[in-house]
Structure formats: structure tokens, C-alpha cells
C-alpha positions, 0 to 999 in steps of 0.5 A, spaced: 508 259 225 510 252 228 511 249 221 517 254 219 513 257 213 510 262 212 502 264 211 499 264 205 492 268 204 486 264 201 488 270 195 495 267 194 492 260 193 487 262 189 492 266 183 496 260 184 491 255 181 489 261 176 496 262 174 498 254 174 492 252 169 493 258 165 501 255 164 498 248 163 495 251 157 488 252 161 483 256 156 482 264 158 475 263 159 475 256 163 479 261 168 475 267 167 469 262 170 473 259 175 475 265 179 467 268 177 471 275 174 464 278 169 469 280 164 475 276 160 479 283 161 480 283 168 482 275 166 487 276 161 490 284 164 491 280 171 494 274 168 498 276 161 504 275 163 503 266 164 499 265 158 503 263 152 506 268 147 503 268 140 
């Protein structure tokens, strides 16, 4: 690539944004309805290890 960096899929940015709403405090099922996942479970497995510990 000209800039240097290196590529990022649509994928990567996608499970960044879902990862960083959840950091921030996001709730599960807002997130769930953003990535359009049918079941909380696919959401949380994917992404326990951002959300806060309890």
C-alpha cells in the first residue's frame, strides 16, 4: 500500500467498533442489534473478554 500501513478488512473494523462500544460501557443487546447477530449468545461468546468483569 502507498500509505505504509497495512490493510484492514471491513470484518476487522467492524469488531472494532463492537469492541470499543462495549469497552465504553455499551449494552450487550445494543450491540447485538448493531452487528444484527439473531442471538445474545454469538455476542457475548465473541466478545466476553472486553466487557466488564462483575
Amino acid at each position: 500500500m502507498a500509505s505504509g500501513l497495512p490493510p484492514v478488512r471491513l470484518h476487522d473494523l467492524r469488531h472494532g467498533a463492537a469492541t470499543l462500544a462495549l469497552a465504553a460501557g455499551a449494552d450487550l443487546r445494543v450491540v447485538q442489534g448493531l452487528l444484527g447477530h439473531a442471538s445474545i449468545v454469538l455476542t457475548a461468546d465473541t466478545y466476553t473478554s472486553v466487557l466488564p468483569q462483575r
